[in-house]
N, C-alpha and C positions, 0 to 999 in steps of 0.2 A: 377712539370715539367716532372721527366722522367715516372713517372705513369701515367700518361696521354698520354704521346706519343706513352706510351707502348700500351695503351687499344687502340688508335687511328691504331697503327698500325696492333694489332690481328684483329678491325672493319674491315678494310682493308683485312688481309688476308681471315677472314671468308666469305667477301664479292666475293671473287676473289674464293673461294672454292663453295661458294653458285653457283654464275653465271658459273661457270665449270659444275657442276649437271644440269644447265638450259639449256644447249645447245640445239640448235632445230635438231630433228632428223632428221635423211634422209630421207623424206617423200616419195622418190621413191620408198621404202623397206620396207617400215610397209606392215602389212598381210592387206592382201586383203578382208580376209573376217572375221568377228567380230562372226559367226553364222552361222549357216544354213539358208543361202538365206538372209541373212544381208550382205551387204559389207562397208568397210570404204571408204570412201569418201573425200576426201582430198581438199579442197576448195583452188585453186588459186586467181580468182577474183568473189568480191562477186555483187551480185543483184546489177542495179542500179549504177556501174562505167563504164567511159565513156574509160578507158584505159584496155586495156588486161596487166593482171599479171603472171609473171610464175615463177615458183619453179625453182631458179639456184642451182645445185647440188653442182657445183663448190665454189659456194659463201656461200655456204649453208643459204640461205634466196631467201627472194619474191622480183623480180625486174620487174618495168616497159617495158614489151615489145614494146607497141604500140600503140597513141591513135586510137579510133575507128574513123569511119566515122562520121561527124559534125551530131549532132540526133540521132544518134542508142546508147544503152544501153544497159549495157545483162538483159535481161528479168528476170533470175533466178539465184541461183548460178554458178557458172563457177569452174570445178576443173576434177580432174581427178583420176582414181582408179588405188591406188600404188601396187607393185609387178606383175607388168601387161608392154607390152608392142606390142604397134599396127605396122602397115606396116608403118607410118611415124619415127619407131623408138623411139618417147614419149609412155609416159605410157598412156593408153586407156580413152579420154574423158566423160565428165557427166559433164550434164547441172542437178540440182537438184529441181526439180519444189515444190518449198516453197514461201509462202509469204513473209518470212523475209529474210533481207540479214545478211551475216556474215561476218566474216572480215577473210582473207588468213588464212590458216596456220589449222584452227578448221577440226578437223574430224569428219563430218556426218553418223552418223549410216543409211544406207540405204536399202530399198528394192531396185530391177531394173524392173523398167515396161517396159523397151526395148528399142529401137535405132533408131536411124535413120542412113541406112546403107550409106556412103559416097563414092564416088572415086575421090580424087582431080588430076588435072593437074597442075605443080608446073609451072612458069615462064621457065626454062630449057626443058620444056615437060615431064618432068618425071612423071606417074601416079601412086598412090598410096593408097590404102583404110586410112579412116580414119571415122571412124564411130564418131558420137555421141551417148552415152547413154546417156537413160534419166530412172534416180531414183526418189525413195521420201523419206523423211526423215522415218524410221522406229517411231519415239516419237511422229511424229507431228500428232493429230487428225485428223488434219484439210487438212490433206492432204493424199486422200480418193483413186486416181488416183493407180490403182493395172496392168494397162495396158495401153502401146501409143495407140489404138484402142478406147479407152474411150477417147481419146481426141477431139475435135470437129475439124471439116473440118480447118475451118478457123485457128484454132490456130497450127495445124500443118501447116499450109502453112504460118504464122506468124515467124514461129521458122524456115521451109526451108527459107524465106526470108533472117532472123535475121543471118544464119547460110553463106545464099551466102554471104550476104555484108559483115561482118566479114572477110570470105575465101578471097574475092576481093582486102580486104584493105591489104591482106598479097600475094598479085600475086597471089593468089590461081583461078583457076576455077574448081569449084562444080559438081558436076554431084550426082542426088538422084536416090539411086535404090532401094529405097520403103524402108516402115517402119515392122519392125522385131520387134515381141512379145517377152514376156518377154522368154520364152521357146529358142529361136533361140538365143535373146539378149546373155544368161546366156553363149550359146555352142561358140558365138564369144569371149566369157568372157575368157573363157576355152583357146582357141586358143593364146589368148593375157597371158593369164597366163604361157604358154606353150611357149614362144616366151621370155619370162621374165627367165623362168628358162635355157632358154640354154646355 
């Protein structure tokens, strides 16, 4: 009897010490950058969900913001690059153009092939930049993309699409002021890192 309750309850305490070390970190505060011209990548929602996900600080986990419009799907991963913060205040977007999807929370070692630079008009009229970067996974072979410029006509205007209807479903209206190579991407990087440290 009490040797067993005894062991039941060290399982216990060990359990409750274990899950203490597992806490998730504050994914807004990891370093930004893994390397020289690698940065970490922080996946909110991944390829292929019909709901946008975001990183609640407060709760410290991934919660349901909002489903998308009936049809649209993110294309690629959806997340954001930590210790970084844009003119809407979040930490600086990336779509990460890979074939597989991940699931929240994984950090993608990435290169940055560039952006597409944003200005939204909030519902209040307030305007505001908010770019998308667009990475690629550092590991993955198969994903060759070293520039937005190497992308085809059509699937940049696929991704302005996927990017209005999104902004729409959130009151957002969109305005695109052309696509930023990785060279410019990195210097918006910089500005967003700089915005983070103040």
């Amino acid at each position: 009897g009490s040797t067993s309750a005894k062991r039941n309850s060290l399982s216990v305490q060990s359990l409750l010490q274990a899950s203490a070390r597992l806490a998730m970190p504050n994914y807004f505060k990891l370093p930004l950058w893994q390397a020289k011209g690698i940065a970490n990548v922080v996946v909110e929602t991944p390829r292929g969900a019909r709901v946008k996900l975001n990183y609640d600080e407060e709760l410290d986990c991934f919660t349901m913001k909002r489903p998308l419009p009936a049809g649209i799907a993110y294309p690629y991963d959806w997340g954001f690059l930590p210790s970084t913060r844009g003119g809407d205040g979040d930490p600086l977007d990336v779509l990460i153009m890979h074939e597989e999807p991940t699931v929240p929370g994984v950090v993608v070692r990435c290169r940055i092939a560039g952006a597409l630079k944003v200005r939204e008009t909030k519902k209040d009229g307030k305007r505001q930049r908010n770019d998308r970067f667009i990475a690629v996974p550092q590991e993955d072979c198969r994903a060759r993309l070293s520039s937005v410029v190497d992308l085809t006509k059509k699937l940049r205007t696929d991704l302005e699409e996927f990017f209005r209807a999104t902004g729409g479903a959130a009151g957002k209206k969109l305005r695109f002021l052309g696509w930023a190579e990785p060279k410019e991407a990195l210097q918006l990087i910089k500005a967003g890192e700089e915005a983070f440290a103040e």
